[in-house]
C-alpha positions as CSV (number, residue, x, y, z in Angstrom):
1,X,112.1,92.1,105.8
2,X,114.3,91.1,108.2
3,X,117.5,93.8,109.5
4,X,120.1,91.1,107.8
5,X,118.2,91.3,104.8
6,X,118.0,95.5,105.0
7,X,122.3,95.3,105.6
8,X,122.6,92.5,103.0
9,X,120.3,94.8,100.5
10,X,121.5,98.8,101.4
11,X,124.7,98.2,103.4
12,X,123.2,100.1,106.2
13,X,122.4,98.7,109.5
14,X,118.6,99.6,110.3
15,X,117.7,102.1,113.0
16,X,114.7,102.5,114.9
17,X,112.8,106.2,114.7
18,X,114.9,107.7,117.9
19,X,117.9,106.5,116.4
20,X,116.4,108.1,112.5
21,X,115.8,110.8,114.5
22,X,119.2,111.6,116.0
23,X,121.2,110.8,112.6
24,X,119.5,113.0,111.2
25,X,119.6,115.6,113.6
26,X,123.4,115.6,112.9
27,X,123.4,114.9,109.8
28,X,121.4,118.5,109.3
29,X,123.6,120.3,111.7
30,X,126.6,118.7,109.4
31,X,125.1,120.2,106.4
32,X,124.1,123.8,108.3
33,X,128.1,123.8,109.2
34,X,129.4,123.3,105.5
35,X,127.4,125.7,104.3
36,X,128.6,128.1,106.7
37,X,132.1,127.4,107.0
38,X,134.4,125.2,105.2
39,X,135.9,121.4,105.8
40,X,138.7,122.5,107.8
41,X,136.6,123.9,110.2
42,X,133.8,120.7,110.6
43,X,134.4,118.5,113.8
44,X,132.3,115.9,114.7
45,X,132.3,117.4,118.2
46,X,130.7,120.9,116.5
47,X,128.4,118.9,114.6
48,X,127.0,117.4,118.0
49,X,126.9,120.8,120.1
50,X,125.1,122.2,117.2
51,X,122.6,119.4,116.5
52,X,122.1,119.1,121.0
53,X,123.2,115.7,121.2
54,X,126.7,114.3,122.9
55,X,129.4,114.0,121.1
56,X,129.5,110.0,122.1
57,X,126.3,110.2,120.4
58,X,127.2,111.8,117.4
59,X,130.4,109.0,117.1
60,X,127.8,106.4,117.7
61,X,126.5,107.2,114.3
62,X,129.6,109.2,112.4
63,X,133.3,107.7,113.4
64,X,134.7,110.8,111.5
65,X,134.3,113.6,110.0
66,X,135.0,112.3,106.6
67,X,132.2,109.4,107.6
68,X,130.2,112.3,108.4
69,X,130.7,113.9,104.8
70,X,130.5,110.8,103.2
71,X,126.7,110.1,104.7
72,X,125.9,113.8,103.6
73,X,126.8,112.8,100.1
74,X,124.9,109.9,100.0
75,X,121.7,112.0,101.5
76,X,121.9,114.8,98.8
77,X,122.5,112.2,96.4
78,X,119.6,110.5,97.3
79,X,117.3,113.6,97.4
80,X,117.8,113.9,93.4
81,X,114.8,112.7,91.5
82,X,114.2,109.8,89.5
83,X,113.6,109.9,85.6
84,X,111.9,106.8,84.8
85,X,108.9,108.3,82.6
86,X,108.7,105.6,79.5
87,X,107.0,108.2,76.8
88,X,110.7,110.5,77.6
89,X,113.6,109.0,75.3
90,X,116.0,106.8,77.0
91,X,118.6,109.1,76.2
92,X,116.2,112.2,77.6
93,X,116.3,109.7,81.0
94,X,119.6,109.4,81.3
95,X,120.9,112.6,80.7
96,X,118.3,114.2,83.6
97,X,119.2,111.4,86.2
98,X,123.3,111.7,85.5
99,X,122.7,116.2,85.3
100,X,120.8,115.9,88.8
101,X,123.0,113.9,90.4
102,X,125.8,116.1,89.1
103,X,123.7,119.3,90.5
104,X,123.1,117.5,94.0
105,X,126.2,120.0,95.2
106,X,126.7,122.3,92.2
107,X,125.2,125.6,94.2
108,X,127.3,124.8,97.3
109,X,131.0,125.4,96.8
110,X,132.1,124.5,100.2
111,X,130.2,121.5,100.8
112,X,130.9,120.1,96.9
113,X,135.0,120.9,98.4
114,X,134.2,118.7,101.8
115,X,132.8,116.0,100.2
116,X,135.3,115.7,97.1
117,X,138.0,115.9,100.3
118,X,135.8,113.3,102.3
119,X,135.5,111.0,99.6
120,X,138.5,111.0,97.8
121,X,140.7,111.8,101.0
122,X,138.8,108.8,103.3
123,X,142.4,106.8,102.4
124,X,141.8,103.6,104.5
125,X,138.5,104.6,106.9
126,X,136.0,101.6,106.7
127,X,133.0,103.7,107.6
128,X,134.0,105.8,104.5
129,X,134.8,103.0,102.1
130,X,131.3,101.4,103.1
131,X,129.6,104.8,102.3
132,X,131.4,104.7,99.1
133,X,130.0,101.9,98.4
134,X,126.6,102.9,98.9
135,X,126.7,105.9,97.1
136,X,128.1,103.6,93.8
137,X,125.2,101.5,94.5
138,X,123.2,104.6,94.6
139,X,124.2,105.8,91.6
140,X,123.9,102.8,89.8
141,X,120.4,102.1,91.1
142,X,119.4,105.3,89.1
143,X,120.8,105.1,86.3
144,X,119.8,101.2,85.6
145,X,116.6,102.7,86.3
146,X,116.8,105.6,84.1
147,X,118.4,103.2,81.1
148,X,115.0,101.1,81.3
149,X,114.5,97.8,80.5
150,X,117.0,94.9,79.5
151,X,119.8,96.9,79.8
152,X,123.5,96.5,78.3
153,X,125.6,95.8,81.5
154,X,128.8,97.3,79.5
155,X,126.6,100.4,78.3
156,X,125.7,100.7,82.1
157,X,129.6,100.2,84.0
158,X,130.5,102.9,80.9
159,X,127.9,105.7,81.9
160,X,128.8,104.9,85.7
161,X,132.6,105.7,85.1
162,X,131.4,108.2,82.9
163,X,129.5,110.0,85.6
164,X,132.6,109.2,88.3
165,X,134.8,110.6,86.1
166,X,132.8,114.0,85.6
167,X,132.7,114.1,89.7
168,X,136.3,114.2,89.9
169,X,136.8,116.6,87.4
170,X,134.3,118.9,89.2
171,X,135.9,118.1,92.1
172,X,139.4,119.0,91.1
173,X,138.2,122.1,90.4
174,X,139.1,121.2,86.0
175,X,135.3,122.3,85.6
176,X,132.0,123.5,87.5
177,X,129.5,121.3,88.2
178,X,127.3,123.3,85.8
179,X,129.7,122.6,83.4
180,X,130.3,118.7,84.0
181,X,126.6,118.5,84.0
182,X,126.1,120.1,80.5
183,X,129.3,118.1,79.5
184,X,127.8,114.9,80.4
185,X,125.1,115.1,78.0
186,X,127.6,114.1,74.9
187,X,128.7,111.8,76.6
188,X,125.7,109.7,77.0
189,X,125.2,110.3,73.3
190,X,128.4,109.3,72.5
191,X,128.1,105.9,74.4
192,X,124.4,105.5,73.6
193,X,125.3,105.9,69.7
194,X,123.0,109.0,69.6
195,X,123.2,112.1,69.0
196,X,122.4,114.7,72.1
């Protein structure tokens, strides 16, 4: 596949193993930090002293420290399983693809507060919008694969705002991400037609 083909497709220009290696590298350290300290304390520049690479390095790869945020999202995101298995229930599918997802920061408070500020906060920052975009495309990649086949496009763009929705109200603090995650199971009932 070619790398225009890999942007076209993920949004995400391909990097060679160094440059894997290095991203992630800072993309760890960025986690260690948030788990240790709070948003208000992150800087790219601490991120880079902590993961041994120049700060020039670390912009090469994050041009903020929302960007920075944003890709952690997107990697925790990522890291939640898949629930394709035919003989469960397509409801069973869906609601364990939209409850890990919601879990991907549940048990950290103070990275689940630097990524709701990251994300919703990114105002005009192009490196965040396009992360933003990924993680919808993410998200969507999951559940269409969780829904199964032939799937209604309107039942799909209503469990995606569904989900969205349940991340901003987890994020404004209305209710926990344990919560929102046992929450979201009436909802897919309610816009499947069945009953949780």
């Amino acid at each position: 596949m070619s790398s225009d083909a890999v942007v076209a497709i993920t949004g995400e220009t391909p990097r060679n193993r160094r440059q894997e290696e290095t991203f992630r590298k800072v993309l760890t350290a960025g986690i260690e930090m948030l788990r240790e300290s709070s948003y208000g304390d992150l800087t790219v520049r601490a991120v880079a002293a902590r993961a041994k690479v120049a700060p020039a390095t670390a912009y090469t790869y994050f041009s903020s420290k929302n960007h920075l945020i944003a890709e952690i999202y997107l990697d925790l995101v990522r890291q939640a399983p898949y629930f394709t298995d035919v003989n469960e229930s397509r409801f069973t599918r869906l609601d364990r693809t939209l409850r890990s997802m919601a879990l991907a920061v549940a048990d950290e408070p103070e990275v689940a507060a630097a990524c709701t500020t990251a994300l919703l906060g990114g105002g005009t920052d192009d490196a965040v919008r396009r992360v933003r975009e990924r993680i919808g495309a993410e998200i969507h990649r999951r559940i269409r694969s969780a829904y199964g086949p032939d799937p209604d496009q309107r039942l799909l763009e209503a469990l995606e705002m569904t989900f969205f929705g349940a991340l901003v109200q987890a994020g404004s603090g209305y209710f926990t991400y344990h919560q929102i995650a046992d929450r979201l199971i009436y909802a897919v009932g309610l816009i499947l037609g069945e009953a949780p």
